[in-house]
C-alpha positions in Angstrom: -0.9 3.0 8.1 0.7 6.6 7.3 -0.7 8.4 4.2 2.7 8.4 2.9 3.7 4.7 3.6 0.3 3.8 1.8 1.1 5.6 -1.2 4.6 4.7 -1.5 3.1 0.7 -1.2 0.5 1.5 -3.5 3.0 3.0 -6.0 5.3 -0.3 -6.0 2.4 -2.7 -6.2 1.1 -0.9 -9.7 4.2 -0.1 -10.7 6.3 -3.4 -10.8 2.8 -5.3 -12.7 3.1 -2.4 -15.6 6.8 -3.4 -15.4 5.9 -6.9 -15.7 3.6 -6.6 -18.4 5.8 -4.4 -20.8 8.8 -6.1 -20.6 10.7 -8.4 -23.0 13.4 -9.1 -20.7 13.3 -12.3 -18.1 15.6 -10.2 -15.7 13.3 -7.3 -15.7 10.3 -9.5 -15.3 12.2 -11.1 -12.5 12.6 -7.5 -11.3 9.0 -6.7 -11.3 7.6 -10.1 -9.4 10.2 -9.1 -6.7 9.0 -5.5 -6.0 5.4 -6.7 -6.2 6.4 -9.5 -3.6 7.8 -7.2 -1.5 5.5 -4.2 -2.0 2.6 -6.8 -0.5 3.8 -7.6 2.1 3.5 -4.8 4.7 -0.3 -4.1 3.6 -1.0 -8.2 4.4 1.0 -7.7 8.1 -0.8 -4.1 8.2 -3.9 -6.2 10.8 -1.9 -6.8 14.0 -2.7 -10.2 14.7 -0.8 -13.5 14.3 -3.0 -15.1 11.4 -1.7 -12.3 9.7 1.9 -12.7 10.5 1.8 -16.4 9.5 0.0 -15.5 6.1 2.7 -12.9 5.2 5.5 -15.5 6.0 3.6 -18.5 4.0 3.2 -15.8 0.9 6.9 -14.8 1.8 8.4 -17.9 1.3 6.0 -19.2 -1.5 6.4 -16.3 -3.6 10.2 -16.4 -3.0 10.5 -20.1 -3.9 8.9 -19.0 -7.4 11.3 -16.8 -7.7 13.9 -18.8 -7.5 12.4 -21.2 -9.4 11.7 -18.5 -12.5 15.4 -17.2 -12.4 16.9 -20.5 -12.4 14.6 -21.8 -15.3 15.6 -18.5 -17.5 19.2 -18.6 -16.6 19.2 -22.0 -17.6 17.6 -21.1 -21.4 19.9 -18.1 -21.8 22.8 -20.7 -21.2 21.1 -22.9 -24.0 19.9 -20.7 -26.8 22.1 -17.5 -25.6 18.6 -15.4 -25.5 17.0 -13.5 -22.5 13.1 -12.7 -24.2 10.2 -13.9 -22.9 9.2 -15.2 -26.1 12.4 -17.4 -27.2 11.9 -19.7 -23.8 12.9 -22.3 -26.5 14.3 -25.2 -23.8 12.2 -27.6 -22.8 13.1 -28.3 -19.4 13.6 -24.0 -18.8 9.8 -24.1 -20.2 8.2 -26.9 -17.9 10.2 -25.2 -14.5 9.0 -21.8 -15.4 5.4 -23.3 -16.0 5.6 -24.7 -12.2 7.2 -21.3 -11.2 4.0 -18.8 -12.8 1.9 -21.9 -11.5 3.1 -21.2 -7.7 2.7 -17.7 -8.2 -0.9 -17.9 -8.9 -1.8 -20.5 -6.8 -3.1 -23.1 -9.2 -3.2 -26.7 -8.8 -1.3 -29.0 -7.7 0.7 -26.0 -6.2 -2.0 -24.0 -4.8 -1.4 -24.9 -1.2 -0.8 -21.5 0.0 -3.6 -19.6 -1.5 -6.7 -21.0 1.3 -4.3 -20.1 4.3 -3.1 -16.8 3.2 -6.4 -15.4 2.5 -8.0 -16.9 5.1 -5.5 -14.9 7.4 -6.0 -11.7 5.3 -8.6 -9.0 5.5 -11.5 -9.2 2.3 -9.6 -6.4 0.8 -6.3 -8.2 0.7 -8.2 -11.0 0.0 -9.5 -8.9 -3.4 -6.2 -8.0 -4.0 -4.7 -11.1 -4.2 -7.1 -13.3 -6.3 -7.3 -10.2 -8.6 -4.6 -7.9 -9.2 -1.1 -10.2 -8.3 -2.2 -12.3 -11.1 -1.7 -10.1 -13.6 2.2 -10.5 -13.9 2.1 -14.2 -14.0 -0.6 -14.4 -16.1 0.6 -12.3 -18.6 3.8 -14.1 -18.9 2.2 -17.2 -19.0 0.5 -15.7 -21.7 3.5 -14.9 -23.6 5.2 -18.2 -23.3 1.8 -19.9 -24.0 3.3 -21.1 -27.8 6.4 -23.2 -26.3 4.3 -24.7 -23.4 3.0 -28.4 -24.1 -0.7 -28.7 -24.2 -1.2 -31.8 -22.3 0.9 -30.5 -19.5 -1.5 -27.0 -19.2 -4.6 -29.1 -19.7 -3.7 -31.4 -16.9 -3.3 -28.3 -14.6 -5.9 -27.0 -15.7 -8.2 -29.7 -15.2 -6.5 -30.6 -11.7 -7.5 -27.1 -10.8 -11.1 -27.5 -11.5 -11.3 -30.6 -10.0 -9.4 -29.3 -6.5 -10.9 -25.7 -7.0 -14.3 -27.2 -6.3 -13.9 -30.2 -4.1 -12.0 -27.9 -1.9 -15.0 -25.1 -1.7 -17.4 -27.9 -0.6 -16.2 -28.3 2.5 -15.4 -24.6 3.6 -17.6 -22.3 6.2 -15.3 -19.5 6.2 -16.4 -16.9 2.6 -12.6 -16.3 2.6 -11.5 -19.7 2.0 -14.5 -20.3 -0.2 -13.3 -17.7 -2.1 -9.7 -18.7 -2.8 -11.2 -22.4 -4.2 -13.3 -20.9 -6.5 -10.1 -18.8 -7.7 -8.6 -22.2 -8.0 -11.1 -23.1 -10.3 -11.4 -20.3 -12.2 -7.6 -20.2 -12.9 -8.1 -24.2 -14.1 -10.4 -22.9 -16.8 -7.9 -20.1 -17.8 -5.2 -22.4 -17.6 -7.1 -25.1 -19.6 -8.0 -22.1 -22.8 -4.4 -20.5 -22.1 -2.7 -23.7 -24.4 -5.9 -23.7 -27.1 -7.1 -19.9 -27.4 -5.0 -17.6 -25.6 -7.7 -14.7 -26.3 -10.4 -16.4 -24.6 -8.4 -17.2 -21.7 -7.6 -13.8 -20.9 -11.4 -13.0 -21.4 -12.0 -15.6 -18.7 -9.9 -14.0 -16.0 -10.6 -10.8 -16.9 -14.2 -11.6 -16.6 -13.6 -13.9 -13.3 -11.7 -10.1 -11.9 -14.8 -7.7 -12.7 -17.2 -10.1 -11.4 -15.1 -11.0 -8.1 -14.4 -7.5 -7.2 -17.9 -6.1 -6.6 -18.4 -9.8 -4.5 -15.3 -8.6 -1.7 -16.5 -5.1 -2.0 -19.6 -6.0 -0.9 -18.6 -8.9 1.6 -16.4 -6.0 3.0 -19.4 -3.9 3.4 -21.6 -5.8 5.4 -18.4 -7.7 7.6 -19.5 -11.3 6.8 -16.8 -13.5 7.2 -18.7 -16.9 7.7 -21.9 -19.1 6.0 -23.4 -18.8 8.9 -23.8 -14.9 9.2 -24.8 -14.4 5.4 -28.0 -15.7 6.9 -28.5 -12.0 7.8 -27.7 -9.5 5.1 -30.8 -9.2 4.2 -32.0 -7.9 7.5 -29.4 -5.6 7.3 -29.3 -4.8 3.7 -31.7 -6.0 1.0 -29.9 -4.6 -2.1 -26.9 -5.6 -1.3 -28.2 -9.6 -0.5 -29.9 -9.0 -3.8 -26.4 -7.9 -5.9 -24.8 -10.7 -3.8 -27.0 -13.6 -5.0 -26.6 -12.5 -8.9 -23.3 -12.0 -8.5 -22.8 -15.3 -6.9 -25.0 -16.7 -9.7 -23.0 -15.2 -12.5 -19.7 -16.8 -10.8 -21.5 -19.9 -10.7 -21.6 -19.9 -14.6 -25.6 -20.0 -15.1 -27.3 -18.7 -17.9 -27.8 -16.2 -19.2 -25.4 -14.2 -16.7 -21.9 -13.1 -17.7 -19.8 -15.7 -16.3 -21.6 -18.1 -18.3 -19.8 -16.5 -21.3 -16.2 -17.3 -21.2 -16.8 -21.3 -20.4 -19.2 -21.5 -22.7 -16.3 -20.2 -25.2 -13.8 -22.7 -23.7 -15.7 -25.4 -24.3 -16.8 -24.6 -28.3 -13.3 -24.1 -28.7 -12.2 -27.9 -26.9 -14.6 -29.5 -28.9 -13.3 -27.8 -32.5 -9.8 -29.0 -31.6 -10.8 -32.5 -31.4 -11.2 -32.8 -27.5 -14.3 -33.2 -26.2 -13.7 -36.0 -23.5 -11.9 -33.2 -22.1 -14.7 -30.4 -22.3 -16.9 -33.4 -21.2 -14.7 -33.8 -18.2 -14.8 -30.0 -17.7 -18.0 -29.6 -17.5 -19.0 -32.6 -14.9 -16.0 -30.8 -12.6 -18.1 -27.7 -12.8 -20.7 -29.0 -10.4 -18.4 -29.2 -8.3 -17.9 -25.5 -7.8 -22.0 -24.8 -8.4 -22.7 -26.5 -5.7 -20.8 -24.5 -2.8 -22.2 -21.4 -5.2 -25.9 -22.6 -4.8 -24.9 -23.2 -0.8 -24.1 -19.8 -0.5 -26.8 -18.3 -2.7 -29.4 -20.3 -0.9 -28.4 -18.9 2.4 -28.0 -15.4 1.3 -31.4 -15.5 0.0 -33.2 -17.7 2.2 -33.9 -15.2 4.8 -36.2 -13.1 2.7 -39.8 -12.3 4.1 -41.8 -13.6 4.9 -38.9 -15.7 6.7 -37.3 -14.7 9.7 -33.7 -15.0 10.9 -32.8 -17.5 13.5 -29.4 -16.2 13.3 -28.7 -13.9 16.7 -25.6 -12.6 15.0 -25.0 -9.0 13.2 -28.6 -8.5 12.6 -29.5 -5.5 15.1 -25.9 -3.8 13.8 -26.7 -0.4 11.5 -25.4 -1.4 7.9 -22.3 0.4 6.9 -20.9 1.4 3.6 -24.3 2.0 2.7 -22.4 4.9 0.3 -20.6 2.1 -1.2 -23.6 -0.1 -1.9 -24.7 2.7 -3.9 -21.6 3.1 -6.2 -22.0 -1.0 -6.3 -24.9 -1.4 -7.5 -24.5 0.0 -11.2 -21.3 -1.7 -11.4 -22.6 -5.5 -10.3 -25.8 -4.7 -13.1 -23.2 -4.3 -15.8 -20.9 -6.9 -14.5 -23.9 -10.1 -14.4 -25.8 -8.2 -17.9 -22.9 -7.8 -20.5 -23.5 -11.3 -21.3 -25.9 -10.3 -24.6 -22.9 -8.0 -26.3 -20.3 -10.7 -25.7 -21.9 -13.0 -27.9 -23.0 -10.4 -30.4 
């Protein structure tokens, strides 16, 4: 892709979030989604093959659908209550279709159907892109409506998401797929805080991003695209199956590692407000995800010496990136090792 083009795609993808996320006005949010859509788009068609041609039109037509969806829901409340902010979505039905509308946008359950197929049809790096940075915009406004939205609605979402974000991982070979479960799951949990504590759910997405980005990066660096070949990054590169297991870890939510943080939080805070079959039920589903985790982690690490690889696959390749192992490393530390000053 030209230098130029690049920049110019680059430009509208950061450009229309900021939009998003300092607006007041449903329009202009409207606005910003749009050019974010369609600022994607070329840079998920950029691989020249038809799994990425069918993943741009099923992230065409989803995303457009929301659209839709979002407009209609706050023409309707401007017609009703005469206001166009984000924060006076004071009609119930306007509410409940631009809850489904953020929801398709993310790709949380029950509307998350298009999030496994896109990424499986993207590169890692679109694949980053996706799970991290597009859900900024919703997110936010989701965060802003958060007081008109009824709690048992989110916390059915969210716990649908949990359950579906980790049923779904179990049975999935390709990292890419794996990958867009566990963001299933991990927007259930922010979904689930979102209608209790607001603040906490933002720190559980923002934790989910900085821990998920060093995991692509370094997924992009050695080219593993399957279970099966993560069998031999540690032939290849020990420091980088070493980062990969902790990391893998601290998405898992075990002790003492960062992600261990933000559900902990979620679930003190469910059981102050009086719901802990529901933190109960939260936490069972959550074994769902650790066990595709512990999967992956086992076969990361299960190569080490004194065991050898069976795998004939990858092994006798020179590592790349090695360069951006190195800038990695440092940042993975402080991502799985912040856990201490969060609950200071």
């Amino acid at each position: 892709m030209p230098t130029t083009a690049l920049f110019m795609i680059t430009l509208g993808i950061i450009t229309s979030t900021l939009t998003v996320t300092a607006t007041s006005h449903w329009l202009t949010a409207w606005l910003g989604l749009e050019l974010n859509m369609i600022s994607i788009l070329p840079m998920i068609t950029k691989q020249k093959h038809p799994r990425a041609t069918e993943a741009a039109t099923k992230y065409f037509l989803t995303q457009a659908t929301a659209s839709s969806l979002m407009l209609l829901s706050s023409t309707l409340n401007a017609w009703q209550t005469g206001s166009w902010d984000i924060t006076q979505l004071n009609n119930k039905l306007s509410c409940i279709m631009m809850m489904s509308a953020l929801t398709m946008k993310m790709g949380a359950a029950p509307l998350h159907f298009w999030l496994p197929e896109v990424l499986q049809g993207s590169t890692l790096t679109m694949a980053l892109l996706i799970t991290t940075w597009q859900k900024i915009a919703p997110i936010t406004l989701l965060y802003m409506i958060s007081n008109h939205v009824q709690t048992e609605i989110m916390l059915a979402i969210g716990t649908l998401s949990i359950m579906i974000g980790g049923w779904g991982g179990i049975n999935q070979t390709q990292l890419r797929k794996m990958m867009a479960y566990s963001s299933i799951a991990h927007l259930g949990w922010t979904m689930t805080a979102i209608s209790v504590t607001p603040n906490i759910a933002l720190l559980n997405i923002i934790i989910y991003m900085t821990i998920s980005t060093p995991v692509f990066l370094l997924l992009t660096s050695t080219s593993i695209k399957t279970l099966q070949t993560t069998t031999t990054v540690w032939s290849s590169t020990p420091t980088t199956a070493f980062m990969l297991t902790l990391l893998l870890m601290s998405m898992a939510a075990l002790p003492p590692l960062t992600g261990f943080t933000p559900k902990l939080l979620i679930l003190d805070n469910l059981v102050m407000n009086k719901l802990t079959p529901m933190a109960t039920a939260l936490a069972l589903l959550s074994l769902l995800s650790l066990i595709f985790y512990l999967r992956t982690i086992y076969l990361v690490s299960s190569m080490v010496p004194p065991t050898t690889t069976q795998s004939t696959m990858l092994w006798r390749l020179k590592p790349s990136h090695s360069q951006l192992t190195t800038i990695l490393a440092p940042t993975a530390l402080f991502n799985i090792t912040i856990m201490p000053a969060l609950i200071v």
